[in-house]
Rosetta silent file (secondary structure, phi, psi, omega in degrees, C-alpha in Angstrom):
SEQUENCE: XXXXXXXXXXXXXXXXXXXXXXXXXXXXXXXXXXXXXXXXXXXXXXXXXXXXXXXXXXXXXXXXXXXXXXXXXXXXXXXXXXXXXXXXXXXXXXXXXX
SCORE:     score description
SCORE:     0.000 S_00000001
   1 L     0.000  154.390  164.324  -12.101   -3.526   13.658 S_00000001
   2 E  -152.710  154.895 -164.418   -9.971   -5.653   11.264 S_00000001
   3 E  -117.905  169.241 -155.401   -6.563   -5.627   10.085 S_00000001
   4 E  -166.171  141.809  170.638   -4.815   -6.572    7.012 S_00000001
   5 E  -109.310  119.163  157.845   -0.820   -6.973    5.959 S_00000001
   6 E   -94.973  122.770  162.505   -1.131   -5.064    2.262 S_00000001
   7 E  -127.011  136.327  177.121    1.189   -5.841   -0.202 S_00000001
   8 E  -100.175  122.780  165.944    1.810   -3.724   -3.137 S_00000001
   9 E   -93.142  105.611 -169.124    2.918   -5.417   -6.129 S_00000001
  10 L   -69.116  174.493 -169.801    4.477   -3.043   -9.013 S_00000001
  11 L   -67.525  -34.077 -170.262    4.150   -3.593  -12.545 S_00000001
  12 L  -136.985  170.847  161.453    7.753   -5.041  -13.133 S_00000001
  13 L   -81.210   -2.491  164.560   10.826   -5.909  -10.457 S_00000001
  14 L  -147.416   69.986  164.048   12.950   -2.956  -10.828 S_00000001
  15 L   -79.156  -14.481 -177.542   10.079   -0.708  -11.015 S_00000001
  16 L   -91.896  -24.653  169.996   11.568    1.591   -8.680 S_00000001
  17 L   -72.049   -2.320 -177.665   14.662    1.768  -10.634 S_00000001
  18 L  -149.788   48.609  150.262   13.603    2.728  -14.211 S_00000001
  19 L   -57.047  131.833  159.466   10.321    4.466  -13.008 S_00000001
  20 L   -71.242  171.230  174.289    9.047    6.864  -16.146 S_00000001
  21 H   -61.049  -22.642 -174.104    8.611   10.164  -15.077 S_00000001
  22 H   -84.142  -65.042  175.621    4.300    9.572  -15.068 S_00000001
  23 H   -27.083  -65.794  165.561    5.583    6.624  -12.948 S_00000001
  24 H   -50.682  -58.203 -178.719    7.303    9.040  -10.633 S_00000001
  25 H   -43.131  -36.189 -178.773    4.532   11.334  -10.351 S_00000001
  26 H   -66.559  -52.886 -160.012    2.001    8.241   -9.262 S_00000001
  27 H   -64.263  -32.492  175.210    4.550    7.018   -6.454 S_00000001
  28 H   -79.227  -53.994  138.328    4.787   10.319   -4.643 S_00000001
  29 H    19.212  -80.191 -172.127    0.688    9.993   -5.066 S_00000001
  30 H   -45.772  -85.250  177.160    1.004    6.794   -4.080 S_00000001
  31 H   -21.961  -59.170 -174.050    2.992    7.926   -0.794 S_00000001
  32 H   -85.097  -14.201  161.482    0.754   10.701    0.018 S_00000001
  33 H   -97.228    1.834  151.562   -2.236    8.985   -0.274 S_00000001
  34 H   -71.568  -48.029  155.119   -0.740    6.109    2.144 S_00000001
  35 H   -42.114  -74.055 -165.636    0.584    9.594    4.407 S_00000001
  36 H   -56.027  -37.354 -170.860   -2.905   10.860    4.717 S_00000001
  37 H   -79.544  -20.911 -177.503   -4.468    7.098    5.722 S_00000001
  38 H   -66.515  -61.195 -164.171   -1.214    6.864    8.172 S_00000001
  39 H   -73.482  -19.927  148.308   -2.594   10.050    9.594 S_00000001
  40 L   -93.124   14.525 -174.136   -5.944    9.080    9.920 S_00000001
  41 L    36.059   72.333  164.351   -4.887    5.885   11.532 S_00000001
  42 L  -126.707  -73.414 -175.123   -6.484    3.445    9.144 S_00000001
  43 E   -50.972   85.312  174.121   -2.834    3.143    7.836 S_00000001
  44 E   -61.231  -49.545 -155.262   -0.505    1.681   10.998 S_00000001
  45 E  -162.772  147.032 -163.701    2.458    1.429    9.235 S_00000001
  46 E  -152.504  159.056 -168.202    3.370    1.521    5.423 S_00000001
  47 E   177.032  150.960  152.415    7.235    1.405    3.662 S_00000001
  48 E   -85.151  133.199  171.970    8.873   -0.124    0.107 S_00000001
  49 E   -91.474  136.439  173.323   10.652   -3.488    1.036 S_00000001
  50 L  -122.732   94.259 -146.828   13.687   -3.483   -1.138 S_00000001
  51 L  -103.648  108.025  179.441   13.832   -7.519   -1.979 S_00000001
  52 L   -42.604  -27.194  175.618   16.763   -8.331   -4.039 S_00000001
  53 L   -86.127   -8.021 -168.811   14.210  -10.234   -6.365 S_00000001
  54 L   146.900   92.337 -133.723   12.456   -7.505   -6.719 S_00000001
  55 L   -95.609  162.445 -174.846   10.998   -4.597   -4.174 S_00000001
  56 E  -170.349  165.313 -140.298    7.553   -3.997   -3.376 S_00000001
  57 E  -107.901   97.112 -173.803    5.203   -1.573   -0.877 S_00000001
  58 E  -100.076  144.538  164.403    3.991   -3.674    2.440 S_00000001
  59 E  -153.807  148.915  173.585    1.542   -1.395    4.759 S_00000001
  60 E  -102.203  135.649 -178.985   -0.651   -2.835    7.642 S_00000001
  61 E  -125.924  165.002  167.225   -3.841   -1.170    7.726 S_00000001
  62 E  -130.200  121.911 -167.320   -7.017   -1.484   10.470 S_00000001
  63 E  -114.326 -174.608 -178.726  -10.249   -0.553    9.254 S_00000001
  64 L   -85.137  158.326 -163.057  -13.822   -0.680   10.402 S_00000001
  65 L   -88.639  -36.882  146.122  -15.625   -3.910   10.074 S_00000001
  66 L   -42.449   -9.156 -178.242  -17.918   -2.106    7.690 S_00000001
  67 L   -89.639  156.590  174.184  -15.049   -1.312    5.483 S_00000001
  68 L  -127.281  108.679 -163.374  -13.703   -3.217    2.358 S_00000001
  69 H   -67.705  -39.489 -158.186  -10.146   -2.998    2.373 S_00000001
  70 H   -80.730  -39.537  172.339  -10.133   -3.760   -1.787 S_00000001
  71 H   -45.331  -63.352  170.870  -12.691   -0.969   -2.105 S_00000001
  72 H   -50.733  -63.782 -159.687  -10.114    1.349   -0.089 S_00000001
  73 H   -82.010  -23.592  156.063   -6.754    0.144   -2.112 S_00000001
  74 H   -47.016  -30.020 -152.367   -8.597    0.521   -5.242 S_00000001
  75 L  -127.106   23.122  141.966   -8.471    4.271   -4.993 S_00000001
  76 L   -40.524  130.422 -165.926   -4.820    4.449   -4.658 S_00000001
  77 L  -106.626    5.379  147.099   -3.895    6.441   -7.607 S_00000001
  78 L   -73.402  -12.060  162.471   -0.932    4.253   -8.454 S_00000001
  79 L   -84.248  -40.759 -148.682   -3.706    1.651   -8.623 S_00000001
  80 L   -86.678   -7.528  175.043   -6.006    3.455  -10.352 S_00000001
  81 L   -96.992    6.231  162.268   -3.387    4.753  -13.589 S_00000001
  82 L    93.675   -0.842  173.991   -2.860    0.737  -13.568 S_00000001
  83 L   -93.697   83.913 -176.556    0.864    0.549  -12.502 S_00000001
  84 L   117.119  148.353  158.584    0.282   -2.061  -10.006 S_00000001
  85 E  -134.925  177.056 -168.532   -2.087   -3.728   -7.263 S_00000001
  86 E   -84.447  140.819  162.768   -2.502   -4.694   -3.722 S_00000001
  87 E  -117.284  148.387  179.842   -2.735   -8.298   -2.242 S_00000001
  88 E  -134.735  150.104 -173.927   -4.252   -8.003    1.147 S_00000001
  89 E  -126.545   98.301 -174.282   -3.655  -10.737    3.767 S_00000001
  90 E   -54.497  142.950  175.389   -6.484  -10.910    6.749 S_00000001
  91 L  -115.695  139.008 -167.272   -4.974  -10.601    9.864 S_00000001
  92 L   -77.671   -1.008 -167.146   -6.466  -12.284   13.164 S_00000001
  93 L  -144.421  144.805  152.093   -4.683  -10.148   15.641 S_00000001
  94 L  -142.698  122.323 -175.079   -3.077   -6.676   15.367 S_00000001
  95 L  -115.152  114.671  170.270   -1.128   -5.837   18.556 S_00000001
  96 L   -88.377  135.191  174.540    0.735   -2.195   18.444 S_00000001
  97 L   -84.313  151.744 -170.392    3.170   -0.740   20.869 S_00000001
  98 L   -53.217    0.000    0.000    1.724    2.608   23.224 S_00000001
């Protein structure tokens, strides 16, 4: 298995505050397709950091070593209408509490 720290970067820094409504519609998207990978446990743990410079979406995910994590975060559908993308940061250890 291997794990990854995701970070979602939005189109602007106060993207959550002056979302358009087509904006809104992606981020609950967004959310639910980050729900459903939480619930298949590829997604451990996923949340908006709200960073005084500007907030943005961190989620750690662990996939199969057959897997392509960019291939996966590509079909986010807040990626895929173009308001935003993913940096992913390999990780060498992922340790989880019981």
């Amino acid at each position: 298995m291997k794990a990854y720290l995701c970070k979602f970067i939005p189109p602007r820094a106060d993207f959550l505050s002056t979302l358009t409504s087509e904006e809104a519609k992606w981020i609950k998207e967004h959310g639910a397709f980050l729900d459903s990978l939480t619930n298949e446990r590829v997604v451990v743990a996923h949340g908006p950091v709200m960073d005084p410079k500007g907030g943005y979406g961190v989620s750690i995910w662990q996939i199969a070593d057959d897997q392509d994590i960019e291939m996966i975060t590509s079909q986010d559908p807040i990626v895929k209408n173009g308001a935003g993308h993913y940096e992913h940061y390999t990780m060498l250890k992922l340790a989880t509490r019981a």
